[in-house]
DSSP file (Angstrom, degrees, kcal/mol; ACC not computed):
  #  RESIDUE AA STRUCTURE BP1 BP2  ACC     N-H-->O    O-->H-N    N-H-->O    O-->H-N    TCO  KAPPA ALPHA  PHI   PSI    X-CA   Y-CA   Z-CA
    1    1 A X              0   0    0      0, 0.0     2,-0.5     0, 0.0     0, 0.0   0.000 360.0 360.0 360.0 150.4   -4.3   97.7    8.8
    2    2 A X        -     0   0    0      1,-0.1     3,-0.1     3,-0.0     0, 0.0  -0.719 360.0-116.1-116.8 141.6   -6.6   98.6   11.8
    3    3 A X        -     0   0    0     -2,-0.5     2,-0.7     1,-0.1    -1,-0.1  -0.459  41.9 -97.7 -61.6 153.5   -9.2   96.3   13.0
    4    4 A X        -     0   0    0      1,-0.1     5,-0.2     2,-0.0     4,-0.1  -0.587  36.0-111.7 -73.7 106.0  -12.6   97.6   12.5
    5    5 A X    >>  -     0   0    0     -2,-0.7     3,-1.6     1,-0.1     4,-1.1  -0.079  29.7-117.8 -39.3 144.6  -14.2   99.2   15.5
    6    6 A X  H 3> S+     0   0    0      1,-0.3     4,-2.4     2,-0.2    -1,-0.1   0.745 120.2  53.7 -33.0 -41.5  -17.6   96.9   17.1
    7    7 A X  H 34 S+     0   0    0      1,-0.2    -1,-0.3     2,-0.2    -2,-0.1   0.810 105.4  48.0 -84.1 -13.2  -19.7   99.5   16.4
    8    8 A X  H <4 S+     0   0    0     -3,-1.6     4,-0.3     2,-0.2    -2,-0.2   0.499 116.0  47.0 -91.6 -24.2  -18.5   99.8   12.4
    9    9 A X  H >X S+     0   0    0     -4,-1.1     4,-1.2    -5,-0.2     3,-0.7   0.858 120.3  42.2-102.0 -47.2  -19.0   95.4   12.0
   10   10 A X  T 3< S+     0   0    0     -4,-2.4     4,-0.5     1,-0.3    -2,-0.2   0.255  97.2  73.1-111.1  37.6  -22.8   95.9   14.0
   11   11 A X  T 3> S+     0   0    0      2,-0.2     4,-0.9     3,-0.1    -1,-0.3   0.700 100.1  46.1 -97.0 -22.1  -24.2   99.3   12.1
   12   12 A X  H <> S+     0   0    0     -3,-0.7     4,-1.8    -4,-0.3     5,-0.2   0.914 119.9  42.9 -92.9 -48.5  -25.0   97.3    8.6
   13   13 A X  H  X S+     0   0    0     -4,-1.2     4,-3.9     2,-0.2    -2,-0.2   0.956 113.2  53.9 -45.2 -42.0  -27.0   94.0   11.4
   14   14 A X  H >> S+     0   0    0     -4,-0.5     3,-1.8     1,-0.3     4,-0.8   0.914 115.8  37.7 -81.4 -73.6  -28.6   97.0   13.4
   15   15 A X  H 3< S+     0   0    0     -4,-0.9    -1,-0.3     1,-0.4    -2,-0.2   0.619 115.4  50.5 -60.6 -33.8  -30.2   98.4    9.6
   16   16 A X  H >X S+     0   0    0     -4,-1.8     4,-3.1     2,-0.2     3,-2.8   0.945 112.2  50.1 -94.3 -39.3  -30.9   95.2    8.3
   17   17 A X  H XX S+     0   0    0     -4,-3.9     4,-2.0    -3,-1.8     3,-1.6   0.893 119.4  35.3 -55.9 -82.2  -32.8   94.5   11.8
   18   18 A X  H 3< S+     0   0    0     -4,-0.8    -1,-0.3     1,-0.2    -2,-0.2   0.054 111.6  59.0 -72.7  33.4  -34.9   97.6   11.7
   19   19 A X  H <> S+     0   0    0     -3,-2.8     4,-1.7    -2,-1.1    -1,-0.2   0.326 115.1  39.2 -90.5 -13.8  -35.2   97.5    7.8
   20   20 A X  H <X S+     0   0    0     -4,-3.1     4,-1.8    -3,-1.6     5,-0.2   0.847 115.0  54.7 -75.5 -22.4  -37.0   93.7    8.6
   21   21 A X  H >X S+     0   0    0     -4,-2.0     4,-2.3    -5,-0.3     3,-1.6   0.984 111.3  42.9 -62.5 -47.6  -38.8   95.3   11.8
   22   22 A X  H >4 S+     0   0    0      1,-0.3     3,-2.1    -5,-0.2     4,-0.3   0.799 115.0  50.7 -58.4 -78.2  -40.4   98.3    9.6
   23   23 A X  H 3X S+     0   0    0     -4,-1.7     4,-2.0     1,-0.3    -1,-0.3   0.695 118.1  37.2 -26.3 -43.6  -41.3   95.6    6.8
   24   24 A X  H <X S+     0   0    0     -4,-1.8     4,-1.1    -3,-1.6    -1,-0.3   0.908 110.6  64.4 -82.8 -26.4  -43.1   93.3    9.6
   25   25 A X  H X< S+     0   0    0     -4,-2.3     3,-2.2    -3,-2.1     4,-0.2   0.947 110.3  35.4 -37.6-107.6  -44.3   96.5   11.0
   26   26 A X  H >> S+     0   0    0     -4,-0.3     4,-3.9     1,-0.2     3,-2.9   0.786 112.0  56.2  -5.0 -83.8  -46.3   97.1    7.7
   27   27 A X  H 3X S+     0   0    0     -4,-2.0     4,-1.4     1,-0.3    -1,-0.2   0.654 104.7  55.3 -52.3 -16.2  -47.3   93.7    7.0
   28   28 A X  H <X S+     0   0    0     -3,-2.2     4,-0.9    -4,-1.1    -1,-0.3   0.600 108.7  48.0 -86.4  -9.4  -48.9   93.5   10.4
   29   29 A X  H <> S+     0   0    0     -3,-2.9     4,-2.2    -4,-0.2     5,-0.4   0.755 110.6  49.9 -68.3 -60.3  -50.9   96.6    9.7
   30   30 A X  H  X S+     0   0    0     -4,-3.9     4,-0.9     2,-0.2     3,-0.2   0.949 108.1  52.0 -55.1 -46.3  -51.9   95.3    6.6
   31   31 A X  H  X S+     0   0    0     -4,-1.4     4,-4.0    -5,-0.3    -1,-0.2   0.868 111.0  51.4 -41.4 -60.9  -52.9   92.0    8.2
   32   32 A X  H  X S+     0   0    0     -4,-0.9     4,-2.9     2,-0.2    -1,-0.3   0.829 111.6  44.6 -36.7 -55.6  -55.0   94.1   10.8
   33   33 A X  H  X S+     0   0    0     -4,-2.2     4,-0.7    -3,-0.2    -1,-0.2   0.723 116.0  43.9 -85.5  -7.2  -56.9   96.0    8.3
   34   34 A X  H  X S+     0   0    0     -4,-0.9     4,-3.9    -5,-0.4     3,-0.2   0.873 114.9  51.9 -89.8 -40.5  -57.6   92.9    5.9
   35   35 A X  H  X S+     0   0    0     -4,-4.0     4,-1.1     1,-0.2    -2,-0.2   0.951 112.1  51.4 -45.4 -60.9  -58.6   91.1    9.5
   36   36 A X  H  X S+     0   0    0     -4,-2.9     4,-1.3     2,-0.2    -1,-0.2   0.607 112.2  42.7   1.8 -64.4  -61.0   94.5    9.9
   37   37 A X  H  X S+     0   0    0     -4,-0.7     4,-3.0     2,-0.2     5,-0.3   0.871 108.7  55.6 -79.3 -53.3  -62.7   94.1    6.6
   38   38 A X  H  X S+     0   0    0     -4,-3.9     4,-1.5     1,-0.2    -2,-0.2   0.802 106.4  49.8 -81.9  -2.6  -63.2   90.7    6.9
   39   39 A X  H >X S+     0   0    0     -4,-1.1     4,-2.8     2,-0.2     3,-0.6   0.961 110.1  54.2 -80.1 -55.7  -65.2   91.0   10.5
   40   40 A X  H 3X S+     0   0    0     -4,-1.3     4,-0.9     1,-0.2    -2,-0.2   0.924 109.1  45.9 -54.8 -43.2  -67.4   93.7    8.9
   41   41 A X  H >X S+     0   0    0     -4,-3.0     4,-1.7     2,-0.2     3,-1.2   0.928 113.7  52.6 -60.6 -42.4  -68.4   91.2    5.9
   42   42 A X  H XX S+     0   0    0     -4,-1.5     4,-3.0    -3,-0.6     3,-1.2   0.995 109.4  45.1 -63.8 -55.5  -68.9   88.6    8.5
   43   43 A X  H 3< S+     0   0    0     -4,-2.8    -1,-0.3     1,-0.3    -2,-0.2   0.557 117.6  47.8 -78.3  14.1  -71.3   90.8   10.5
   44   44 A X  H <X S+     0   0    0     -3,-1.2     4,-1.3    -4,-0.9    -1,-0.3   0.675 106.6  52.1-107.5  -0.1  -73.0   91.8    7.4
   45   45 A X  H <X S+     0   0    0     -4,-1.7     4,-3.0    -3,-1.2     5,-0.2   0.839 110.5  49.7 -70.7 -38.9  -73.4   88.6    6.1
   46   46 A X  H  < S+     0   0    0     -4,-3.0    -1,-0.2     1,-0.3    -3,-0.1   0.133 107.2  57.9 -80.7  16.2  -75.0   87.4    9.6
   47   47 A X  H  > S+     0   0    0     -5,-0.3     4,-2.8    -3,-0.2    -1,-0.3   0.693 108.4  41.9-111.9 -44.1  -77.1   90.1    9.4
   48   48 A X  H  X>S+     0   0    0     -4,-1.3     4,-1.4     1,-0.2     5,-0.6   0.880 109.0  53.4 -68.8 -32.7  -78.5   89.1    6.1
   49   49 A X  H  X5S+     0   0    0     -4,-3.0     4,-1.7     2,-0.2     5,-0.2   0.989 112.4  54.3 -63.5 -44.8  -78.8   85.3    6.7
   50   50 A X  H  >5S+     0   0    0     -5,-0.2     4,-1.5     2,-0.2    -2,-0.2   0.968 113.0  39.4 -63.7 -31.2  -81.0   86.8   10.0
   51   51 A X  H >X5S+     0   0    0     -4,-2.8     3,-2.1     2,-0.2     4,-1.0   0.966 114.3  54.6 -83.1 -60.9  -83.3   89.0    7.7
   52   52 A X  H 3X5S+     0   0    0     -4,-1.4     4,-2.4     1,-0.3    -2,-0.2   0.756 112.5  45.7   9.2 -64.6  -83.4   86.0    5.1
   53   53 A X  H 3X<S+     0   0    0     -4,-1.7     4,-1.1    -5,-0.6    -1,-0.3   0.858 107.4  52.6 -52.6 -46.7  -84.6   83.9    8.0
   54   54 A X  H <X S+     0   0    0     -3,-2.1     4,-2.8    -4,-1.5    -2,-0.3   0.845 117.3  44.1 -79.8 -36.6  -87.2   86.3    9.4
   55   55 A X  H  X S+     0   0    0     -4,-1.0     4,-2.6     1,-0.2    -2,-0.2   0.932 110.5  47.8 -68.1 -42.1  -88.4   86.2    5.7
   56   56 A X  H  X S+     0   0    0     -4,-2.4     4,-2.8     2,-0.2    -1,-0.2   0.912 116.4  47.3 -59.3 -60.5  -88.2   82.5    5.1
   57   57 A X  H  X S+     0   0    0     -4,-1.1     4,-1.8     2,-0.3     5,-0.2   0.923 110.0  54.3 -75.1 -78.3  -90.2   82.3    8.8
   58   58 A X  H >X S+     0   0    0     -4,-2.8     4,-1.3     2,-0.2     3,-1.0   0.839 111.6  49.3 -28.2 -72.4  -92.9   85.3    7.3
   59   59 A X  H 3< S+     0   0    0     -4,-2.6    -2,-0.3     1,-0.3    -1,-0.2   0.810 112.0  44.3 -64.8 -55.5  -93.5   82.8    4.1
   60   60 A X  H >< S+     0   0    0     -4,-2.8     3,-0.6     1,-0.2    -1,-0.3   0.767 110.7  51.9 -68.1 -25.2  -94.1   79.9    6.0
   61   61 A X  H << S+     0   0    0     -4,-1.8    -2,-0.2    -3,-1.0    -1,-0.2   0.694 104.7  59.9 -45.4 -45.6  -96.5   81.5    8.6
   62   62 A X  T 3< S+     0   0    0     -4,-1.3     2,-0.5    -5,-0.2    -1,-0.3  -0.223  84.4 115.6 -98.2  64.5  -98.4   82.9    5.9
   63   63 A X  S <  S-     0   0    0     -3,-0.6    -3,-0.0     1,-0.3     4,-0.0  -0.964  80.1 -98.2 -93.6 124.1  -99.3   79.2    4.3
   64   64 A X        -     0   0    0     -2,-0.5     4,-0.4     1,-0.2    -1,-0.3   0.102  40.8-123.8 -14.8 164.6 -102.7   77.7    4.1
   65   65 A X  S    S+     0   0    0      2,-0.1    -1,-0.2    -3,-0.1    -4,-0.0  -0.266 109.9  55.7 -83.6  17.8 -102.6   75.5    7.2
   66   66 A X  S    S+     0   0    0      3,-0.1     4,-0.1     0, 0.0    -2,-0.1   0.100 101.3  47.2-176.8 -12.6 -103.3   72.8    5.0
   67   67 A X  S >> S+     0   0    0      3,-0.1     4,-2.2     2,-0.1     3,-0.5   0.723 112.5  55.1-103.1 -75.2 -100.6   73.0    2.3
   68   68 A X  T 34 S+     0   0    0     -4,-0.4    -3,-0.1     1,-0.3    -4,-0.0   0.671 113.4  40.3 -47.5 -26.9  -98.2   73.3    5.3
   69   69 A X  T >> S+     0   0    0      2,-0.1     4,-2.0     3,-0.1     3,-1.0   0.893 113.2  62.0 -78.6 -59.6  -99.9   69.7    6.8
   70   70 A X  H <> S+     0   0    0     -3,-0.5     4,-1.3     1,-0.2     3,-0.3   0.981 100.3  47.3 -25.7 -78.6  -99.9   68.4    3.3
   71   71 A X  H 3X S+     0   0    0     -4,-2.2     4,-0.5     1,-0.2    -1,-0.2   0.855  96.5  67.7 -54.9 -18.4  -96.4   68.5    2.8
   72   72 A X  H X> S+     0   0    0     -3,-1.0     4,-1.1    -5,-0.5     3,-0.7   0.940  97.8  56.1 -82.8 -40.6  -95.1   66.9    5.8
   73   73 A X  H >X S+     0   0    0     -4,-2.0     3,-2.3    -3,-0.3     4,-0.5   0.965  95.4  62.4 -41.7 -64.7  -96.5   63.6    4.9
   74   74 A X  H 3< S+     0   0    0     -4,-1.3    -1,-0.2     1,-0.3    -2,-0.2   0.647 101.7  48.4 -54.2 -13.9  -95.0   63.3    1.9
   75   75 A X  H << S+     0   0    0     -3,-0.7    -1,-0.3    -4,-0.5    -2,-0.2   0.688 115.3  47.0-100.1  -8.3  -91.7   63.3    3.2
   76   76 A X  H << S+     0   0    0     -3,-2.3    -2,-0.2    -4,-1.1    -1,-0.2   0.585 106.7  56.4-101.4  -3.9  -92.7   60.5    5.9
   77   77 A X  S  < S+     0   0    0     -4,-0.5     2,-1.1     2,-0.1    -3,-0.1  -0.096  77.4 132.0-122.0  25.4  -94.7   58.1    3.3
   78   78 A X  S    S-     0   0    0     -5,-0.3    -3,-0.0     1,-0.1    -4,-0.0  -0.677  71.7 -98.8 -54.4  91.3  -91.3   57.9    1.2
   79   79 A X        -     0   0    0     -2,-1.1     2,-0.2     1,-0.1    -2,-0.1   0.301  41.2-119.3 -32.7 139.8  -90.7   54.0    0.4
   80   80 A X        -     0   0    0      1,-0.1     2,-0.4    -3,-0.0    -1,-0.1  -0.465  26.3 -99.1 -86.1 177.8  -88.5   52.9    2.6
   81   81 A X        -     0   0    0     -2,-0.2     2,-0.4     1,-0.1    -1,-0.1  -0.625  38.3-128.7 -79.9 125.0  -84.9   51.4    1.4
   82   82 A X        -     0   0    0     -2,-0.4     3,-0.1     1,-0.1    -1,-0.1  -0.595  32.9 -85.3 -75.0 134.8  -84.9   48.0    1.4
   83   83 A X        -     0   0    0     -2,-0.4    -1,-0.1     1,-0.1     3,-0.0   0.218  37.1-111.9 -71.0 167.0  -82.3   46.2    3.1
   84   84 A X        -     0   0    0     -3,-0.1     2,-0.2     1,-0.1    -1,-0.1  -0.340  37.7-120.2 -74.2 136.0  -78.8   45.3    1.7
   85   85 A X        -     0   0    0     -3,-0.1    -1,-0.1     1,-0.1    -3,-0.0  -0.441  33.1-100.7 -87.2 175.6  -78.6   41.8    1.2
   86   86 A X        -     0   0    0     -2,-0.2    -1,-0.1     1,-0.1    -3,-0.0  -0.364  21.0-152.4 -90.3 166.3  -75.8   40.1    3.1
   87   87 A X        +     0   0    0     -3,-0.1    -1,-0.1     2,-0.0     2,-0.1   0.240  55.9 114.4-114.3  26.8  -72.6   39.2    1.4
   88   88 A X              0   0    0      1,-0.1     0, 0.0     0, 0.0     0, 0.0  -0.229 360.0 360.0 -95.7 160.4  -71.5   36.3    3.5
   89   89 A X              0   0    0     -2,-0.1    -1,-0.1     0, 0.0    -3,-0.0   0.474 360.0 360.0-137.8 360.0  -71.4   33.0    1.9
């Protein structure tokens, strides 16, 4: 029997390498186009939280001056918490 030429033992490694480059090849494309997508959803999501904001901003601007005073008190004449008593003996 005759030994098997070098190049005959490394033609089935050479295919299996370049069928896992093409495969990573792909999946890195895919990766890229999902990466893509998801930067366009970001910058249209931060575009709506800024018009959301300018609106929120509009609504409070047009408030009585007087509701707007009103309300800030109430969150400063809250009872305060009383303190924890201690558990030391």
């Amino acid at each position: 029997m005759s030994k098997p030429s070098p190049i005959d033992t490394l033609a089935p490694r050479v295919e299996r390498l370049l069928a896992q480059y093409q495969a990573l090849e792909q999946a890195h494309q895919q990766q890229q186009a999902t990466l893509a997508a998801l930067y366009r959803e970001r910058e249209s999501l931060r575009l709506r939280l800024q018009a959301s904001r300018a609106r929120v901003d509009e609504l409070i601007a047009r408030l009585p001056a007087n509701q707007t005073e009103a309300a800030q008190p109430q969150a400063a004449t809250a009872a305060p918490i009383p303190p924890t008593p201690s558990l030391s003996t």
